[in-house]
C-alpha positions in Angstrom: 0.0 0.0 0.0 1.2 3.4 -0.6 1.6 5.7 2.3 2.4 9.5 3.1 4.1 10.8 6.5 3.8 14.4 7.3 7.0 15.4 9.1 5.7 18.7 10.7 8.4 19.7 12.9 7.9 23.6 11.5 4.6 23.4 11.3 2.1 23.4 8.0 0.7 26.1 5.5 -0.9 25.6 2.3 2.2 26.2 0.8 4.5 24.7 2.7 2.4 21.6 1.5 2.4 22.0 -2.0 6.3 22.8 -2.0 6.6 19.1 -0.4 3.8 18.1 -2.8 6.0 19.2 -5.8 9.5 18.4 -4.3 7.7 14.7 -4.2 7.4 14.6 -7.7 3.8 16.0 -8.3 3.4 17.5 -11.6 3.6 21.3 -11.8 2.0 21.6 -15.4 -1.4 19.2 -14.0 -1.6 21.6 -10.8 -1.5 24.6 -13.2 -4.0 23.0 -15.6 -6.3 23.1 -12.9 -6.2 25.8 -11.1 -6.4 27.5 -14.6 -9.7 26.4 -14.7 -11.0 27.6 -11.7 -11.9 31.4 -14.0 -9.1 33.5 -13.0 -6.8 35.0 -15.8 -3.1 35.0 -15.4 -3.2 33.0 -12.0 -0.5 30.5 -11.8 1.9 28.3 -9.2 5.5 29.3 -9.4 8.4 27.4 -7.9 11.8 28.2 -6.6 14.3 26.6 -4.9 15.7 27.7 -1.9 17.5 27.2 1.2 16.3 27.1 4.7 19.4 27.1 7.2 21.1 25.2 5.0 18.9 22.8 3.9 17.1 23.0 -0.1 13.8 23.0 -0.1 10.7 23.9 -3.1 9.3 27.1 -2.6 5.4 27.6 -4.2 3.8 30.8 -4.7 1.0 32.3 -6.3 1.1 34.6 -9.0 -1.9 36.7 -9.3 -3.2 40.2 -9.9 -3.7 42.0 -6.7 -7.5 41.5 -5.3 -9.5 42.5 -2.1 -12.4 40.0 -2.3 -14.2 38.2 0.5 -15.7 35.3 -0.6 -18.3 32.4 0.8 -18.2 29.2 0.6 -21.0 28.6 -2.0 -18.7 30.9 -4.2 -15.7 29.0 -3.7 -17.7 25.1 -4.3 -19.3 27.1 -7.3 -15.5 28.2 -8.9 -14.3 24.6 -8.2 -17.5 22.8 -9.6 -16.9 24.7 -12.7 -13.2 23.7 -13.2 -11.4 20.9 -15.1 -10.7 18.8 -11.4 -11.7 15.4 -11.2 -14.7 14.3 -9.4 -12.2 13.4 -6.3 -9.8 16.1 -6.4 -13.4 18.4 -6.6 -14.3 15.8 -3.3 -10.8 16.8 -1.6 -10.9 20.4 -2.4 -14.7 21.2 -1.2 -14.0 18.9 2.4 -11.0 21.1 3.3 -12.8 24.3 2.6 -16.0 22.7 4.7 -13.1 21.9 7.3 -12.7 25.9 7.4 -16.2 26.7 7.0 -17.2 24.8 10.3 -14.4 26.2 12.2 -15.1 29.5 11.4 -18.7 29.4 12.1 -18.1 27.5 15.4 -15.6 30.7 16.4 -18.0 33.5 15.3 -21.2 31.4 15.9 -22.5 31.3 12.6 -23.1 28.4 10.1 -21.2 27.6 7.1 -23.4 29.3 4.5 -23.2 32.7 6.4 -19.2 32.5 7.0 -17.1 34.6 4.7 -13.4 33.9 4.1 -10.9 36.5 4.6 -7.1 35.5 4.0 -8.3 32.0 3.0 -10.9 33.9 0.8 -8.7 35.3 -1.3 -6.5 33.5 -4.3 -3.4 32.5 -3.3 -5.5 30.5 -0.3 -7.6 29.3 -2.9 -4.9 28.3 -5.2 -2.9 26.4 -2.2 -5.9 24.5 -1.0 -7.4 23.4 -4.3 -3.5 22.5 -5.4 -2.7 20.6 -2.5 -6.0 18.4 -3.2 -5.1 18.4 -6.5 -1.8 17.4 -5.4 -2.7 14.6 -2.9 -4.8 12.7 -5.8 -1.9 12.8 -8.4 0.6 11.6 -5.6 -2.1 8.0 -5.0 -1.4 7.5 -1.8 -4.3 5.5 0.3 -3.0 6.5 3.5 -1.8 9.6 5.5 0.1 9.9 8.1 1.1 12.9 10.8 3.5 14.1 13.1 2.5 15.5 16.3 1.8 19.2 14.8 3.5 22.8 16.4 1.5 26.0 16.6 4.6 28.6 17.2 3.9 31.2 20.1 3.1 34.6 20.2 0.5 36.9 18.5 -0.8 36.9 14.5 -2.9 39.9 13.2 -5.8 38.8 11.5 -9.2 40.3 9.9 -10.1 40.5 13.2 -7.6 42.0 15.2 -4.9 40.6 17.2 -5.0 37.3 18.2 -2.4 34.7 20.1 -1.4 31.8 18.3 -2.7 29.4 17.6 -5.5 31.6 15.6 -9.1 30.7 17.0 -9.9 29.0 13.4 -7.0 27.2 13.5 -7.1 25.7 17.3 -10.8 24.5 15.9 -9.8 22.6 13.3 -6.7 21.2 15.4 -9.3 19.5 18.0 -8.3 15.9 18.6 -4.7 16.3 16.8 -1.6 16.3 18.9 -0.1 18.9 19.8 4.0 19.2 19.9 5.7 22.2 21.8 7.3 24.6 20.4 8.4 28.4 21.8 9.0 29.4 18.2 8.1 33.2 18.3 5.6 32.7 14.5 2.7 31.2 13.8 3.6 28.0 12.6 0.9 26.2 11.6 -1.7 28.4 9.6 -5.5 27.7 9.4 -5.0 26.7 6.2 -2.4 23.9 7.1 -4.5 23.0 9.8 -7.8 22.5 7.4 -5.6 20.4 5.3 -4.4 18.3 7.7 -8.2 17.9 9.3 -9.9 16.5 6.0 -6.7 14.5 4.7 -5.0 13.0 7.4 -5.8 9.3 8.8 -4.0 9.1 11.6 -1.2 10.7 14.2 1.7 9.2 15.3 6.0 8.6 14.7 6.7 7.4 11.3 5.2 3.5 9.9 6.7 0.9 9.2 7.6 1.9 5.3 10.0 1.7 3.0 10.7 5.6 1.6 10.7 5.7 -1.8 10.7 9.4 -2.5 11.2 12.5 0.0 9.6 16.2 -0.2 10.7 18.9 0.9 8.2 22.4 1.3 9.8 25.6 2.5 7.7 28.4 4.2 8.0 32.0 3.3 9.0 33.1 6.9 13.2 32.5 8.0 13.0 31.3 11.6 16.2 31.6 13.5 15.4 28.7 15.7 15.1 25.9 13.0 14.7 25.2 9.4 11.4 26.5 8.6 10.3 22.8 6.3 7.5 20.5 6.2 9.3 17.5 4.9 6.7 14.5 3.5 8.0 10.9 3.1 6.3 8.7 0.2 6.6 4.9 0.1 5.2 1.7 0.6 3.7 -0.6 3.6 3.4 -4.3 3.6 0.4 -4.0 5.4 -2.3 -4.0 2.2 -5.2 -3.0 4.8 -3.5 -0.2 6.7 -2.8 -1.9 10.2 -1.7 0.4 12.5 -1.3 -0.1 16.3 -4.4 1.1 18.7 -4.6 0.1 22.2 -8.1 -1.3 24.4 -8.8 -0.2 27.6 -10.5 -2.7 29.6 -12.9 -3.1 33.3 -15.1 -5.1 34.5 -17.8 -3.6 36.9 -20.6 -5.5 38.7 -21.2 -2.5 41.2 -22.2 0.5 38.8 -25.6 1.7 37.8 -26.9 0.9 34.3 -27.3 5.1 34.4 -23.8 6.1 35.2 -22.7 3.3 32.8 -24.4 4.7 30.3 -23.4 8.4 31.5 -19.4 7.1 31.3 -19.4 5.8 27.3 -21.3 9.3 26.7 -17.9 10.9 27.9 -15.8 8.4 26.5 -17.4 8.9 22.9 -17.0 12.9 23.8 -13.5 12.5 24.5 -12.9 11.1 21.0 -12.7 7.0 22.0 -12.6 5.0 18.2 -15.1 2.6 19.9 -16.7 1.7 23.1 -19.0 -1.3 24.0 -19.8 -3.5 26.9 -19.6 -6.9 27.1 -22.0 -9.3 30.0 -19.8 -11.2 32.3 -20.4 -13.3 35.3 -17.6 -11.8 38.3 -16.8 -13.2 41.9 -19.9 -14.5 44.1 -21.8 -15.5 41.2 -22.8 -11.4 40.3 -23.5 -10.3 37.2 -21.5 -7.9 35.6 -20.3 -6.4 32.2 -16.5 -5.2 30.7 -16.6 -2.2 29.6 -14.5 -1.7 26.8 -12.6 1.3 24.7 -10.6 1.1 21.6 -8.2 4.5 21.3 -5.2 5.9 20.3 -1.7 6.1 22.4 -2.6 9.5 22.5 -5.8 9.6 24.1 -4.9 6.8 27.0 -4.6 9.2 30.1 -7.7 11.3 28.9 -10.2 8.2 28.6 -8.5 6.4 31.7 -9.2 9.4 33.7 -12.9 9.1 32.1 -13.5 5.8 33.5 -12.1 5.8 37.0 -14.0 9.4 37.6 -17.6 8.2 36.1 -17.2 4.7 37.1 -16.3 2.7 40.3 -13.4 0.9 38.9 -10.2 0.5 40.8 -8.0 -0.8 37.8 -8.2 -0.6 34.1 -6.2 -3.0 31.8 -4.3 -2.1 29.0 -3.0 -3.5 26.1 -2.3 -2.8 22.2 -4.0 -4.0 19.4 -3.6 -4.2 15.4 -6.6 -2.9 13.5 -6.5 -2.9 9.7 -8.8 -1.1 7.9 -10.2 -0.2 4.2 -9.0 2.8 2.7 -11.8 4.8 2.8 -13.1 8.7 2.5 -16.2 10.9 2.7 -18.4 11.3 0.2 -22.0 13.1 0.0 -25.2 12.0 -2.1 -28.0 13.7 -3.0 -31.5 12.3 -1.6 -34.8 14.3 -2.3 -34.7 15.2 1.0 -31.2 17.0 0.8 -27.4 16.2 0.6 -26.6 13.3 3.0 -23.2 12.7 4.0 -21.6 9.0 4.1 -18.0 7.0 3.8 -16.6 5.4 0.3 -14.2 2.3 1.1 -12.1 0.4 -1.4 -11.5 -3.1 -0.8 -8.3 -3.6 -3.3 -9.6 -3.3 -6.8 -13.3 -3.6 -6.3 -15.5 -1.1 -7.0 -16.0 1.3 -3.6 -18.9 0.5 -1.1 -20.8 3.5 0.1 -22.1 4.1 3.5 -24.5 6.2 5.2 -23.8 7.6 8.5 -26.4 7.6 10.5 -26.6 11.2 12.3 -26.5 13.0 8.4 -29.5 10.6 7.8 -31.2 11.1 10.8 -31.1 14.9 10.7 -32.5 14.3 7.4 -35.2 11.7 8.6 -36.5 14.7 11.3 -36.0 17.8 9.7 -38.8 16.2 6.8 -40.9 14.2 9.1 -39.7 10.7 7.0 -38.8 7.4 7.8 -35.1 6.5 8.7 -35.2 4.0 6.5 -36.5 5.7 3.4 -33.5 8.2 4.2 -31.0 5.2 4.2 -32.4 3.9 1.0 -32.5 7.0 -0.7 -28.7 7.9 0.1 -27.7 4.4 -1.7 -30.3 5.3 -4.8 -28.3 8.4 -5.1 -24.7 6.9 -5.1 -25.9 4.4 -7.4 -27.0 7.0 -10.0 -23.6 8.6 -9.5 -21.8 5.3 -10.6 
């Protein structure tokens, strides 16, 4: 299987990612083609190469006329709708720039279709997002893989003023992604880095088992004194066809809790960002009944869901142990229903043709908000990826 790691030790921009993109043997002429068609005249990717304390690296920018245009999303999903993208690099492109939407309208408590864009509105943000999806598809790779991710320290001026760093948009969309110190005085990581990282990236950890075949490097506009300012992106292969990668269970058994605080406790373990919880009936000492509750999770997230379970539950020990899970490459994907969009999961099982999914809170928003059966939703959302095919 063909991989991707993300080496963020400096951080990620839009940029910084389509220098590694490029540096990694993406074709410049195919991410020009495309953004060419997005409607703007005279817009275009340049590269240089240059040297970051010492070490080379591509450098991408934008070439463009100057421009002060907020845009909304519909505007943006309209320009990449109309271009010459593929169906999935269209996919890639519109899920980062939801990403955004969602984080901005969470920080200013708005929705998506109110939110405007201001830097990442305007077209070299547009250019680095829709060439780094661009980028992502021509590269093939079925699985990505990250660093723990730096934010820099200090202040970044924004639309909105001042504001420390990591910018509010930007610590939204880095929920549930680890975070690595770093007292570097710049803002590292930029919200459109983040957004990237949000819709693309499959999991967090050191680097896989892989074999490198090819090695990226993206420099970022800014010199830092500290360290070279890079995002460095290893390419290569996996022997492991499915994706395996290592998870660890979490593990009690409890015959003196209440079916309510149970219940209360795999709430806040699903809250806390847990891959799975379930329960299991057992029979324990003096012949009580009893269950084992269970949670599959990440290295990461060990100490948060432990501390979960022994404050919500009467435990006194949890067990812990690590796991393989392999897994179908897979990504999101939205039908239409005539009820509305509904959003679901494509997976790929080697060559076979994908299998599409539902998920089951998109359909049952749908199912309430028009008084219809659940069912009919479900249906209707695998009518409507039918008709794509």
């Amino acid at each position: 299987m063909k991989i991707a790691y993300l080496d963020c030790a400096s951080g990620i921009s839009g940029d910084m990612t389509l220098g590694a993109l490029v540096d990694a043997g993406v074709d410049l002429d195919a991410l020009n083609a495309g953004i060419g068609s997005l409607g703007w005249s005279n817009v275009r990717l340049v590269t240089e190469t240059v040297k970051k304390k010492g070490f080379r690296a591509t450098q991408v920018t934008v070439e463009h006329e100057p421009e002060h245009k907020h845009r909304h999303l519909h505007h943006i999903m309209a320009m990449i709708e109309g271009s010459t993208l593929s169906p999935r690099q269209q996919d890639l492109a519109g899920r980062i720039f939801r990403k955004l939407a969602e984080a901005e309208a969470k920080v200013h408590d708005s929705t998506i279709e109110k939110v405007h864009f201001h830097e990442v509105g305007a077209v070299d943000s547009i250019c680095d997002i829709v060439g780094a999806a661009m980028g992502w598809d021509l590269l093939g790779v079925e699985q990505i893989v990250c660093s723990a991710v730096p934010t820099g320290t200090g202040f970044v001026q924004i639309a909105h003023g001042r504001c420390s760093i990591p910018a509010p948009a930007t610590a939204e969309l880095l929920r549930g992604v680890p975070l690595a110190e770093s007292n570097v005085p710049c803002e590292l990581t930029t919200p459109t880095g983040a957004a990237i990282l949000a819709a693309m990236v499959d999991r967090y950890g050191p680097v896989p088992s892989m074999q490198v075949d090819r090695i990226g490097y993206g420099a970022g506009q800014t010199d830092l004194e500290q360290q070279a300012n890079l995002l460095r992106l290893l390419v290569g292969e996996t022997n492991d066809a499915a994706g395996g990668e290592q998870l660890w269970v979490l593990e009690t058994n409890l015959d003196d809790t209440s079916g309510e605080l149970v219940g209360h406790a795999i709430g806040q373990l699903w809250e806390a960002g847990a891959l799975d919880v379930y329960t299991t009936a057992i029979q324990m000492k003096k012949n009580r009944p009893g269950i084992t509750l269970s949670v599959l999770c990440e290295g990461s997230q060990i100490g948060a869901l432990e501390s979960i379970l022994f404050r919500e539950t009467t435990t006194l020990g949890i067990r812990r142990y690590a796991v393989q899970r392999s897994k179908l490459r897979r990504e999101a994907h939205r039908v239409e229903t005539p009820w509305g969009a509904v959003d679901g999961v494509l997976a790929w099982l080697d060559a076979e043709a994908a299998r599409f999914a539902p998920e089951f809170e998109s359909c049952r928003q749908v199912a309430a908000q028009h008084g219809v059966p659940l069912k009919a939703v479900y249906d209707a959302a695998q009518q409507g990826y039918r008709s794509e095919s």
